[in-house]
C-alpha positions in Angstrom: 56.1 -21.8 -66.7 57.3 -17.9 -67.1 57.6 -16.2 -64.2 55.4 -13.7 -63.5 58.0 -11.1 -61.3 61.8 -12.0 -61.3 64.5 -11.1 -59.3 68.1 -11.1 -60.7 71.1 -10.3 -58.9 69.7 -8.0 -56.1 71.7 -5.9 -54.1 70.5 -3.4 -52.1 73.0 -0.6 -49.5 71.6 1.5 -47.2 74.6 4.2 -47.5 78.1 2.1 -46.7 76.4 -0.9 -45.7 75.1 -3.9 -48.1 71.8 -5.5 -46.8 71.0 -7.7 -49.6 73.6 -9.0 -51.9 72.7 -10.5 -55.5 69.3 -12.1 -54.2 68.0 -14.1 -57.0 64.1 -16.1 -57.4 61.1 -16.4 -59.6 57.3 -15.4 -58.5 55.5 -18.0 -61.2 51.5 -18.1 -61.9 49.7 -20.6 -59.2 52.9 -21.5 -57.1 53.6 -20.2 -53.2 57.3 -19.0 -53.4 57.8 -19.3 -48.9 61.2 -16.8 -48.1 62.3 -17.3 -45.3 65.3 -16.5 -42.7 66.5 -15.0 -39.4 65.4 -11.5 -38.5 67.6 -9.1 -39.9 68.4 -11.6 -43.0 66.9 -9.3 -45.9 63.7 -10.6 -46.1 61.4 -7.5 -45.9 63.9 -5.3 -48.0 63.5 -7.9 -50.9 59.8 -7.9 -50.4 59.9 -4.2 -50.7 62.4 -3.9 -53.2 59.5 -6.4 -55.5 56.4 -4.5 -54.0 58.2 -0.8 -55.7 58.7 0.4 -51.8 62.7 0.3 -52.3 64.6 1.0 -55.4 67.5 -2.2 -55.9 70.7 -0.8 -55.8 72.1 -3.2 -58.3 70.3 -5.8 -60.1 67.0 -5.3 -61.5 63.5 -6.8 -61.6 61.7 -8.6 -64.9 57.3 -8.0 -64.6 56.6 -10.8 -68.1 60.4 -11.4 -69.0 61.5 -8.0 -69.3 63.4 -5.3 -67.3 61.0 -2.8 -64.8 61.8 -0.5 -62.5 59.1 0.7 -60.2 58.7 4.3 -59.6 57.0 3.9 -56.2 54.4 1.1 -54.6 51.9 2.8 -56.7 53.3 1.8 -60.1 53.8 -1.9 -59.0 50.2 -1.6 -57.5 49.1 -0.5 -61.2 51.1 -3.8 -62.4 49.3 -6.1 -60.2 51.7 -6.3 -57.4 50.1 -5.8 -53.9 51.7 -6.1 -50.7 50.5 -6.9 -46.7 52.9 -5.8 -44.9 53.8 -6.8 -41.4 53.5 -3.2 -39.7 50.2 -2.7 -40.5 49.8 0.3 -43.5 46.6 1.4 -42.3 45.0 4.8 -41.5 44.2 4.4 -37.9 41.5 7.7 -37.7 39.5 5.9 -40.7 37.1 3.5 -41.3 37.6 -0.5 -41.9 35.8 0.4 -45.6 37.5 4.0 -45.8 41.4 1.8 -45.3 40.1 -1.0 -48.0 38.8 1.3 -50.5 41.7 3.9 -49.8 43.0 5.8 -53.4 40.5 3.3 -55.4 36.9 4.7 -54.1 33.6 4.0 -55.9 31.9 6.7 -56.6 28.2 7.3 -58.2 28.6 10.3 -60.2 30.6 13.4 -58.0 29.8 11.2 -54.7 31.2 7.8 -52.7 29.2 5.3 -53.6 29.5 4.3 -49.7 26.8 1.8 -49.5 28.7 0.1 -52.1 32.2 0.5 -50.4 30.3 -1.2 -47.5 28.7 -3.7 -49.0 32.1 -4.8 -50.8 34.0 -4.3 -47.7 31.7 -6.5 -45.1 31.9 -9.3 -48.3 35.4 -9.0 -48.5 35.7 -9.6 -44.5 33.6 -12.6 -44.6 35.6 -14.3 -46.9 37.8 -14.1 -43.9 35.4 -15.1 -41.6 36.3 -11.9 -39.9 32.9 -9.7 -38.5 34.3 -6.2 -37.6 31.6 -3.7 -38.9 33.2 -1.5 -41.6 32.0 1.5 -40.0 34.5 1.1 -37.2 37.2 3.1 -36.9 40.3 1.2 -37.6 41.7 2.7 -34.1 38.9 0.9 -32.0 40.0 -2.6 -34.2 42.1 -5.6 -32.1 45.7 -6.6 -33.4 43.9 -9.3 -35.4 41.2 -7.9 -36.8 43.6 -4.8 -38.2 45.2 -7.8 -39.8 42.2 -8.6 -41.6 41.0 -5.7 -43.0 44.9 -5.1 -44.4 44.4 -8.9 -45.9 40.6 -8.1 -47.4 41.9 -4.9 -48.9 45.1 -6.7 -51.4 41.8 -9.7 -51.8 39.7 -6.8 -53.4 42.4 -5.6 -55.6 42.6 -8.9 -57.8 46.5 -9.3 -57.4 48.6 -10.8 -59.9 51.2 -11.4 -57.3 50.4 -11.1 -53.7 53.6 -10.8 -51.1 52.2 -11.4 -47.7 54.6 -10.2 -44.7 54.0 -12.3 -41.8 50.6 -12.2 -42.5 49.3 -14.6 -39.2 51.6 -13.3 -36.7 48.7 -11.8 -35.0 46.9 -14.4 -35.7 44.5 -17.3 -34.1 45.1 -20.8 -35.3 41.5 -20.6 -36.3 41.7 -17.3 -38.6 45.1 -19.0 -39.7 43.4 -21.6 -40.8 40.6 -19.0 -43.2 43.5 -17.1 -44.5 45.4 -20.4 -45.0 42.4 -21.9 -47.0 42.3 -18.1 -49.3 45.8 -18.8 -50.1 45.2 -21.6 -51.5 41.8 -20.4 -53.6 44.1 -17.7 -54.9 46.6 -20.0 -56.0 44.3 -21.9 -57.7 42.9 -18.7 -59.4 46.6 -18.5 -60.9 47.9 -15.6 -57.8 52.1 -15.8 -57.8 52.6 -15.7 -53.5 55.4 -14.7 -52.0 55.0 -16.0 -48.5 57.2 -15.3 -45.0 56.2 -16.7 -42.0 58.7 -17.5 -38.8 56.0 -20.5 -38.3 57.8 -22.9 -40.5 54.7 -25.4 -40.2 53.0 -23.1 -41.9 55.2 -23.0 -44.4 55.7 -26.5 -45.1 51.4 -26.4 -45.1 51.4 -24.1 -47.9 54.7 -23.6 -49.9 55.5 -25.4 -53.8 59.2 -23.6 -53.3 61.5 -22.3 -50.6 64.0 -19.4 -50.6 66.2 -19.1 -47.7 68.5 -15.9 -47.0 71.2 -15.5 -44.2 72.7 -12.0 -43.5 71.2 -10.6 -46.7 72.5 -13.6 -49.4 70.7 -16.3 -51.3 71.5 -19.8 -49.6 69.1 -21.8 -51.6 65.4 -22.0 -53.8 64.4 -25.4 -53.5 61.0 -27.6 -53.3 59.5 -27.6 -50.1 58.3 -30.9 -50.3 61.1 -33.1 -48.7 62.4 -29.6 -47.0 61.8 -30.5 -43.6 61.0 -27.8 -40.7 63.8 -28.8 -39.2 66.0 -28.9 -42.0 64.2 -25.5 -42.7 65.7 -23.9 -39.5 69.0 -25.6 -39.8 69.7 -23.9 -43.2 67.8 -20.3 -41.8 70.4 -20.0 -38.9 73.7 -21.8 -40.6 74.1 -24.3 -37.6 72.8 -27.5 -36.1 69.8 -26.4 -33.8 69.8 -28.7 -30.5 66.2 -28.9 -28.5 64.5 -25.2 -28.7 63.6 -25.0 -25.2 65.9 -25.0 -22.4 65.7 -27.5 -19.2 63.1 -26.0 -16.6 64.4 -24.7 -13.2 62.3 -25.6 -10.3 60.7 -22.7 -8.5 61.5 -21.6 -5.3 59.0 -22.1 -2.4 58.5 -18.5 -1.5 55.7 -16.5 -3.1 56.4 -13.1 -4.4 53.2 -12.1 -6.3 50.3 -12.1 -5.0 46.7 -11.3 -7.3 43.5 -11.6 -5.5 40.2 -10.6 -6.8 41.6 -8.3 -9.5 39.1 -6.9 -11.7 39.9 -4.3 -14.8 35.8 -3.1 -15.8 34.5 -4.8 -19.1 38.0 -7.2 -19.6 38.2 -9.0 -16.5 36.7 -10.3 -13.3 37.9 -11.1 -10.1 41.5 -13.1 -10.8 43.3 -14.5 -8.4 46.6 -16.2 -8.5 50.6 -16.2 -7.3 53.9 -16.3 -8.6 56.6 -18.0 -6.6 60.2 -16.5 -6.7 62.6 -18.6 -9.9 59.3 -19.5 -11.6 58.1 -19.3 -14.8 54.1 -19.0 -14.8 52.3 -19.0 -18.0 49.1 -17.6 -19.0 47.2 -18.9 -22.0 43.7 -18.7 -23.9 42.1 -17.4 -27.0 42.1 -14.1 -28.1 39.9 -12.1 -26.2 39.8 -14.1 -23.1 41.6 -10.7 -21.1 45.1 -11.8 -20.6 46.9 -9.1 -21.8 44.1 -6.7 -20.0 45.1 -8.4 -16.2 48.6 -8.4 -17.1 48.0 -4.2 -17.7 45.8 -3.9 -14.8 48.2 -5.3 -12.2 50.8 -3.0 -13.6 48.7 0.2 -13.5 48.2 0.6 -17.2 44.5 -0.2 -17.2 41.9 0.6 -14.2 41.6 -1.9 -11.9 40.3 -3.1 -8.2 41.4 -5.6 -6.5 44.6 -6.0 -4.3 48.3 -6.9 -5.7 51.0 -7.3 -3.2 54.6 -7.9 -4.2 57.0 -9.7 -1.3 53.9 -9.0 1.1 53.5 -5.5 0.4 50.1 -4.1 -1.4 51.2 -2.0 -3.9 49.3 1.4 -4.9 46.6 0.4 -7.7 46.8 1.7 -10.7 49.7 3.3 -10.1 52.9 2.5 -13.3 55.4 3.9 -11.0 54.2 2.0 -7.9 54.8 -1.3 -9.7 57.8 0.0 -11.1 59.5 0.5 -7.4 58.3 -2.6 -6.5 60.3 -4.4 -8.9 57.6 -5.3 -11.4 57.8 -4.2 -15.3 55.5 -5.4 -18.2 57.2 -5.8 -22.1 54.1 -5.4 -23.5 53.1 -7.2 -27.0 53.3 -4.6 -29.3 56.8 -3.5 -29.3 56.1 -0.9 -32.4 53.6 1.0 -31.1 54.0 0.7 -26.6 57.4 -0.6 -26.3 59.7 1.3 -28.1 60.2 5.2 -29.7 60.8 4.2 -33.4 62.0 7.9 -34.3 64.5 7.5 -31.7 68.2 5.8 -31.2 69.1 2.7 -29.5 70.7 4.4 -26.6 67.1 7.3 -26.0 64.9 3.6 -26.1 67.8 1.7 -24.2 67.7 3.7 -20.6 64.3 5.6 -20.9 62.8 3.0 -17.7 66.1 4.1 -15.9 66.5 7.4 -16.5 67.5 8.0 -13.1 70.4 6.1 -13.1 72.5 8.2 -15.5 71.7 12.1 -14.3 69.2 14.1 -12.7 69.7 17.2 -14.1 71.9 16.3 -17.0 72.4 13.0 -18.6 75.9 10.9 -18.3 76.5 10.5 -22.1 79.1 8.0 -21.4 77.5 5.9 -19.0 74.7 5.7 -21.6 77.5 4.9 -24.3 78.5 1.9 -22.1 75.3 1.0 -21.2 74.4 0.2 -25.2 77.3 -1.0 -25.3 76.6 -4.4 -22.5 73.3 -4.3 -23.9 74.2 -5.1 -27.9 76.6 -7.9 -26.0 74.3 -9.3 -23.6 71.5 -9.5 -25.7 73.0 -10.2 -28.6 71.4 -6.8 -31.0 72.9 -6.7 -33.9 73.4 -3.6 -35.4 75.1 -2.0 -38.3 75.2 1.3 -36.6 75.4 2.3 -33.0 73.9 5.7 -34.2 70.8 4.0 -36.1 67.0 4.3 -35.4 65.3 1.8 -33.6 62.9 1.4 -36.6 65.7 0.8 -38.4 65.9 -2.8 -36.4 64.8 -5.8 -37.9 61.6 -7.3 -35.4 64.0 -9.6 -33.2 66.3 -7.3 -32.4 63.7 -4.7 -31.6 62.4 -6.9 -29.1 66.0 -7.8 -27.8 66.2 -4.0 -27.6 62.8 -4.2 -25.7 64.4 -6.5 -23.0 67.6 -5.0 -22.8 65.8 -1.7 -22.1 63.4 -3.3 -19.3 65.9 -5.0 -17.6 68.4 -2.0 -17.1 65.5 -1.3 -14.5 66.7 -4.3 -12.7 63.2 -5.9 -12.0 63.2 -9.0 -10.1 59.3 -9.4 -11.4 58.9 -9.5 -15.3 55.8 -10.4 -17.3 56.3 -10.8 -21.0 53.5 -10.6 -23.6 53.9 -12.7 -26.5 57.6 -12.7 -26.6 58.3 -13.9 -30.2 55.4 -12.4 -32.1 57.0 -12.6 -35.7 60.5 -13.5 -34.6 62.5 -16.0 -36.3 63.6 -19.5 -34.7 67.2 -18.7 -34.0 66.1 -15.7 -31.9 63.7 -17.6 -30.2 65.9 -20.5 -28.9 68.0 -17.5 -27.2 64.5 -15.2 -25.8 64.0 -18.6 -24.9 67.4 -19.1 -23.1 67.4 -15.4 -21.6 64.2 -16.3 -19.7 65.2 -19.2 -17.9 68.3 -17.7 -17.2 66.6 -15.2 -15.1 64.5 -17.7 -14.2 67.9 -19.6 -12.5 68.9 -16.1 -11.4 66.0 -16.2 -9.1 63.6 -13.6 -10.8 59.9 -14.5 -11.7 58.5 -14.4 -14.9 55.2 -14.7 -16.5 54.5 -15.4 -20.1 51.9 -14.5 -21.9 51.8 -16.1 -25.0 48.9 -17.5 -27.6 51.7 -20.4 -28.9 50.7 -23.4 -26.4 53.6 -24.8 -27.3 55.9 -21.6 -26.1 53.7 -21.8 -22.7 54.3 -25.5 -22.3 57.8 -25.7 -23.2 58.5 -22.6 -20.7 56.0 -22.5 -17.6 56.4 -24.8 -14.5 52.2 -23.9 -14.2 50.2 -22.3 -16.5 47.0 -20.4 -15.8 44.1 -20.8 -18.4 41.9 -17.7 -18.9 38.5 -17.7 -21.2 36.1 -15.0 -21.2 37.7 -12.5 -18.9 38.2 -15.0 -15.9 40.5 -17.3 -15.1 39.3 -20.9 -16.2 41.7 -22.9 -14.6 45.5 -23.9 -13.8 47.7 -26.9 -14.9 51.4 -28.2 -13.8 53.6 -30.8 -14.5 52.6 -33.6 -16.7 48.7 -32.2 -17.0 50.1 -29.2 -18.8 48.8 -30.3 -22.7 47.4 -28.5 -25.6 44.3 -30.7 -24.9 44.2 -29.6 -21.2 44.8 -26.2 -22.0 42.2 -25.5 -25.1 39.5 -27.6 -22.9 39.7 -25.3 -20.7 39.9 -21.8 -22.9 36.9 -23.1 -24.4 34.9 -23.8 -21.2 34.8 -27.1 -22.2 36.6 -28.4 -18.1 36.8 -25.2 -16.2 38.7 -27.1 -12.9 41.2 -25.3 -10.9 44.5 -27.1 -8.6 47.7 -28.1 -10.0 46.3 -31.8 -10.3 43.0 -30.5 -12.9 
């Protein structure tokens, strides 16, 4: 069948230094084209580079068999070529049917048609089984519903190729599954998808072909049926991949945090637990059970009551700085927009938490140079210019950048939300690695993380929240995905290591 959108031979060089070179695959009518690789491998240049967002430096594009060249995202837009992008391209101060409408508004006569616009809009949502009223600002929206409206505005466009960026890294295996099921009614309607996804299941779910890039070069298109996930990864990173999660370290007896009755108004109510010094403790549930809420609470991010003592000592609530000098920091889980300045360079992100170590009136430039410099070794960031924004980093070395950056502040407590969102398997194995190394080190950790299988592969316990409380705790052998959605749902809400 003719391809719809063709890439031949693309190369693309930011300045002196080659990102993509001579990338080659077909988009064809019906078919889910998965590309995948690590972060940092080329694959949202090439989708950009399709979607008219980059210009190809050499090489060029074919829209029906011959030669295009897209002006901006506009023209490919006009050509049927829509893109979801991973960092959400939404207008935060408007509305959810102001941002799927935006540039292509129905009007009656000189006015908006709005009761149209909303009308579409709520229709479009539903599809997705998604019931955010499209009067709401897209600022008051959560993480996954943003998603949606950015998925239900390419829907309403009729693509004729559809390149989805991550498109379910924010979301639950249940609104997974609805966009999953829309993939494939698109496909059927004759949609071209280009697919990535670090969740290779998903892509052995959904994909007719696979593309794989490493460090910016083709490796190989082939079917995905018989293309293993394992075999997947294997070809991703260039080397064998032994078991993903590293042996677990027992905890230490001694208890250095210590939750009771913490409360943060409207998101949680009165959560208790500890954390023992060497452990891992994870914290699981559905979206919207308040994890991430508690976890900004006992830091002093959200308003709270209740007491938190650290080594014995009650810490001042709702106080960032207090926690900080008691050796507790929070990564939170969204790195773009809380964790890191994006305008700003490696070294400004690196040392902002400890500032104070390099100069109090003026700052050591060289101990900051050095600093970067054990940082890009340690954690393994790899960049292509020590001068470069961190924007400019792919998503697993942003949140490498992230840890490097909280750690310089030498906590010995550290909770981490969702520490692979949309992170490749490669970097994983070593986030993976770096936390039960601290773990051995004797620091505690807590992860929060909506991947059971990331919890369970990690935690020594794991604490089970649902509905703003906690609904229970599991350890050892009774820490299952059955045990653990049982719980989230209500379904067994039993507390003690033995539940």
């Amino acid at each position: 069948m003719t391809a719809i959108l063709e890439a031949r031979g693309i190369t693309r060089a930011f300045g002196p230094i080659r990102v993509l070179h001579g990338v080659d695959f077909s988009l064809i009518p019906g078919e889910v084209h998965a590309l995948i690789g690590e972060n940092g491998a080329g694959k949202s240049t090439t989708m950009k580079i399709l979607g008219g967002y980059l210009a190809p430096t050499e090489g060029e594009l074919l829209l029906d068999g011959r030669p295009v060249r897209f002006a901006d995202q506009r023209e490919a837009e006009d050509a049927g070529i829509l893109m979801i992008h991973q960092e959400f391209n939404l207008a935060l101060q408007l509305t959810v049917e102001e941002n799927i409408f935006l540039g292509r508004e129905k009007m009656r006569g000189p006015f908006l048609d709005k009761k149209a616009m909303r009308e579409e809009a709520r229709d479009l949502l539903a599809r997705l089984d998604c019931h955010a009223d499209p009067r709401t600002p897209i600022r008051d929206l959560s993480v996954p519903n943003r998603q949606m409206v950015e998925i239900a505005r390419a829907l309403g466009r009729n693509a004729r190729v559809l390149i989805m960026d991550e498109p379910t890294a924010v979301l639950t295996a249940r609104e997974t599954d609805v966009l999953l099921e829309q993939i494939a009614r698109l496909k059927a309607q004759g949609t071209a998808i280009l697919y990535t996804s670090h969740k290779l299941d998903e892509i052995a779910r959904i994909a007719d072909r696979v593309t794989v890039l490493r460090d910016g070069a083709h490796i190989t298109t082939r079917p995905a049926e018989g293309f293993s996930e394992h075999a997947m990864a294997e070809t991703m990173v260039g080397r064998e991949l032994s078991d993903l999660f590293p042996p677990k370290v027992p905890a230490r007896d001694d208890v250095v945090l210590q939750v009771e009755g913490l409360t943060v108004p409207g998101r949680v109510r009165d959560a208790s637990f500890t954390l023992r010094r060497g452990e891992v403790l994870g914290f699981a549930g559905l979206v919207g059970a308040g994890r991430t809420e508690l976890m900004e609470g006992i830091v002093g991010l959200r308003p709270a009551t209740g007491l938190v003592r650290v080594n014995g000592q009650t810490i001042k609530p709702n106080s960032v700085r207090a926690a900080r000098e008691a050796g507790l920091v929070y990564l939170t889980e969204d790195r773009k927009e809380k964790g890191l300045l994006l305008t700003k360079s490696l070294t400004e992100n690196l040392t902002l938490l400890a500032l104070d170590r390099f100069g109090r009136i003026f700052i050591d430039k060289k101990a900051e140079d050095t600093a970067l410099t054990n940082a890009i070794s340690d954690f393994d960031i790899r960049v292509n210019d020590r001068d470069m924004l961190a924007g400019s980093l792919s998503g697993g070395n942003q949140q490498k950048l992230l840890l490097a950056k909280t750690m310089l502040a030498e906590p010995q407590i550290v909770i981490i939300d969702e520490p692979t969102r949309g992170i490749d398997i490669g970097t994983k194995q070593q986030i993976y690695e770096f936390i039960a190394a601290l773990a051995a080190a004797g620091k505690s950790v807590i992860v929060v993380s909506s991947e059971l299988t990331e919890v369970i592969g990690l935690a020594d316990r794991v604490v089970v929240m649902g509905r703003g409380h906690i609904a229970g705790e599991l350890s050892g052998d009774a820490i299952t995905e059955d045990a653990i959605l049982r719980r989230a749902m209500g379904v067994d809400e039993l507390t003690g290591a033995s539940a």
